[in-house]
N, C-alpha and C positions, 0 to 999 in steps of 0.2 A: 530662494536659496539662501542659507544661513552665512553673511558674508563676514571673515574673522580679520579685523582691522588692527590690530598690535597683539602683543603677545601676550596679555590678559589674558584678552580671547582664547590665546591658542592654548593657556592654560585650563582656563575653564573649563573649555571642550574635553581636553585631556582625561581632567578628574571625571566629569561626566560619563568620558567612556570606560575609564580604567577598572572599574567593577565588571563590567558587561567583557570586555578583553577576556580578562584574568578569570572567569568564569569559564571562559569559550576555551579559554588553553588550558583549564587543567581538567574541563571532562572532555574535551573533544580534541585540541593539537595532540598536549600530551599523553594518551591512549592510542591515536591514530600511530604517533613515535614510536612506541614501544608497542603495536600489532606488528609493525613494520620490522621489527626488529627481531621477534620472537620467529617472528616467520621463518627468516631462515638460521635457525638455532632448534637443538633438540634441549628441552627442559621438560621439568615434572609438576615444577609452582612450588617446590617446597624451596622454602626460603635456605640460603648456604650449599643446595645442590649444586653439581656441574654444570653448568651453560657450555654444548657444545655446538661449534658451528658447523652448519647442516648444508649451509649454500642455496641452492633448489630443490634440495632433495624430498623440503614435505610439499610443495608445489606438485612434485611430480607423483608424489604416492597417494596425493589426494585424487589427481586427475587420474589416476589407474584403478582409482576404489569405485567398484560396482555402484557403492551405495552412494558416492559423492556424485555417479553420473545421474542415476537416479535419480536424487535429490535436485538438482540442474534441474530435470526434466519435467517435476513439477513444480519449480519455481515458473520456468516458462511457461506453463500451462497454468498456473496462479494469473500470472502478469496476463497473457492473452486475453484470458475471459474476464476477468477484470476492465480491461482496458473497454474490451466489445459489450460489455453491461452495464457496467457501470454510467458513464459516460449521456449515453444515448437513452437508458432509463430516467435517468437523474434529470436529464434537460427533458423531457416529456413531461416528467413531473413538474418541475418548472414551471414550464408552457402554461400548465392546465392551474398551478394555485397560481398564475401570474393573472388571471380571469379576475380574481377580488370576489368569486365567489361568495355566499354566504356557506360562513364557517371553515374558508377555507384556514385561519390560522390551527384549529385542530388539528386540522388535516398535516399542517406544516410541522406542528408541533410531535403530529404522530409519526411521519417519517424518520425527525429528526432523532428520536429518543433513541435508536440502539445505537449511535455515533456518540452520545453521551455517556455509556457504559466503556470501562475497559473489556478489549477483546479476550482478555481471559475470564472475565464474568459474561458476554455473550459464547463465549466456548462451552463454559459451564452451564448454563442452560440452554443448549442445545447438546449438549452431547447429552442429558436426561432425554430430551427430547427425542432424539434416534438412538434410545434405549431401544431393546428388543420388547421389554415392555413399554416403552415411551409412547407419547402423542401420535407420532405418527402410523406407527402402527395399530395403535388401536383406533384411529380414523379412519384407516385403511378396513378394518374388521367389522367397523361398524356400516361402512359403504359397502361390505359384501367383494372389496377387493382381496380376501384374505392371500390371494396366493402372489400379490404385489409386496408380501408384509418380508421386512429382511431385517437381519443384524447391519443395521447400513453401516457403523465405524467401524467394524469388524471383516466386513465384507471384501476382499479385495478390488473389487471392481466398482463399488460404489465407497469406499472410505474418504479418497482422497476428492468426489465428485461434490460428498455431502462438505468435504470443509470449502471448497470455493465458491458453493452456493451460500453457505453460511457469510464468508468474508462480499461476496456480493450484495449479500442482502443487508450486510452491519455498515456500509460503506455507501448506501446510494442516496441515505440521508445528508450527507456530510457534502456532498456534490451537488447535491439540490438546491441547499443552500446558499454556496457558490456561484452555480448559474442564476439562480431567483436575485439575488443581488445584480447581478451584470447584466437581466432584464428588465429590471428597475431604470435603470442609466440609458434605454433604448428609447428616445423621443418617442411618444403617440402621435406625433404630427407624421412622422417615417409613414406607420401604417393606416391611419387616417387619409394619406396621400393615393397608398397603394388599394386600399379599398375603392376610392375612388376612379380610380382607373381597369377597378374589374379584380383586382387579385384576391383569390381566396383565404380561406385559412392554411391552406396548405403549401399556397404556393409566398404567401409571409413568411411559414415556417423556411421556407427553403431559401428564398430571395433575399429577406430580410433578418430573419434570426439570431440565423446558423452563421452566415456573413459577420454581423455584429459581435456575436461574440465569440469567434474564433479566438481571440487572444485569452479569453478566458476558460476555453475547451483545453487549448495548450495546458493552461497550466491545473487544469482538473488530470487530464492524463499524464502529464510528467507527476502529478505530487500523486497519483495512483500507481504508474510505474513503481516509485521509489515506495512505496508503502507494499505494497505485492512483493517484494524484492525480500522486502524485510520480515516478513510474516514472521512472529515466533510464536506469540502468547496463546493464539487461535490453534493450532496445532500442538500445543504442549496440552491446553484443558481437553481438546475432543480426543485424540488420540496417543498424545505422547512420542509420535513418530507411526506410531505401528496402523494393519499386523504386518509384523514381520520387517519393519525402515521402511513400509508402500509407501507411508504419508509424509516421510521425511525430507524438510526444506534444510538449503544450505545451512541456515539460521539453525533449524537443533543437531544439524550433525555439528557445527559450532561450538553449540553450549555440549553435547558430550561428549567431545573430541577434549574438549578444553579444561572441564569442570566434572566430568566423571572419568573418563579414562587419564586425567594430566597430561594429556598431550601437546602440551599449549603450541608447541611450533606449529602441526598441523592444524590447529583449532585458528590460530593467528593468520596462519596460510589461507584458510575459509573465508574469514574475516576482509581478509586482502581481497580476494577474488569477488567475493560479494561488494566491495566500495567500487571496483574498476566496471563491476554493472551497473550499477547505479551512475556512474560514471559517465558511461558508455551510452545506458538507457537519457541520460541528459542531454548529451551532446546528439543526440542524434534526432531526438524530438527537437531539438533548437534549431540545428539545423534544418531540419524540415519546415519548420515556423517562419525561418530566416527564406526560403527557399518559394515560399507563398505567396511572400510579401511583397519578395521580388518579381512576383509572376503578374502578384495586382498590379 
């Protein structure tokens, strides 16, 4: 631990961090100040207009908007499956390139790449991809499944199914990664021990593993919470919201609350509400973390 012995020290430190501060306040305090603030205010964004105070008023016409409950309702179902694939794919993979196989670095390297693209360039090609003409239906034509073949971004019932298999499948490299690290740091002598005494592969995986690295599951499923929460870019390339707001996260009724219709109070009001889930989704994974630890 870095021990600061007169006030040199405590100036050093100071300049050291006064870039990194002064960074953090003015794209993150100061925007968080001024969400807070627009929230309850009606404004347009045009600079000299009236700022009039609103109170709760866009709080409460957001929570009566069809579309904003909607939008809720696939955030939550974003975060769900997310949380249930992500996680438990990602550590399987793990498992299996933590062998030292031959060639397993490809292998690592090939899961990792669509985590290395921004998710609006994995949006964009995959929304070619479940083109009506796209890959997969002409996969589908060529297996003789023709009457499987659908307009799936267009579809009601599969729009919103194809973007959270998309955000699952751009996301399980990124986690793999993660755990492959935190099974690195797991002594061989652990399961060296357990082999010897009879335990299988499976019963490693259970006993031994999953044990070990719980602290680092925590934090693959809190930093998936808070990314599921936030979706934007993935939903603006496949579909834009639609058809019809089906596919619409809190996050684009946001940007067009706020940025196409000028409604910044109720756009800010989203804004608000989506930070207290993330929030929310924090405190309450920690506390379950916290809740474990005291069980061990």
């Amino acid at each position: 631990m870095l021990k600061i012995k007169n006030k040199k020290d405590i100036l050093t430190v100071l300049v050291f961090l006064l870039p990194a501060v002064l960074i953090y306040t003015a794209f993150q305090i100061i925007p968080l100040v001024q969400a807070g603030y627009f929230s309850v205010t009606n404004w347009n964004g045009i600079a000299g207009s009236a700022i009039e105070f609103a109170g709760l008023e866009n709080f409460k016409t957001i929570f009566k908007s069809p579309d904003f409950l909607l939008a809720l309702k696939n955030m939550f179902k974003m975060v769900v499956f997310s949380v249930v694939f992500h996680t438990p794919a990602a550590l399987l993979l793990a498992v299996a390139l933590n062998t030292r196989c031959r060639g397993f670095r490809i292998f690592k390297a090939m899961y990792f790449v669509p985590t290395v693209f921004p998710l609006s360039a994995v949006g964009l090609m995959w929304y070619f991809i479940f083109m009506p003409t796209g890959a997969i239906n002409a996969f589908l034509d060529v297996i003789g499944l023709s009457d499987m073949m659908a307009p799936w971004l267009v579809n009601e019932s599969t729009a919103m199914n194809s973007i959270i298999f998309v955000n699952i499948w751009a996301g399980i490299g990124y986690y793999m990664v993660i755990l492959l690290a935190g099974l690195t740091s797991i002594p061989e002598d652990v399961y060296e021990a357990a082999a010897i005494d009879g335990a299988g592969p499976v019963k490693k995986f259970f006993c031994i593993t999953v044990p070990m690295l719980k602290d680092v599951i925590f934090v693959c499923i809190l930093i998936d919470i808070m990314g599921s929460v936030k979706v934007f870019d993935l939903v603006y390339a496949m579909t834009g919201g639609g058809p019809n707001g089906l596919t619409n996260l809190p996050t684009t009724l946001l940007y067009n609350e706020a940025f196409k219709y000028k409604h910044y109070g109720q756009g800010s009001a989203i804004g608000i509400v989506i930070l207290l889930i993330c929030l929310a989704g924090t405190l309450a994974t920690n506390l379950i973390q916290a809740k474990m630890k005291k069980n061990d």
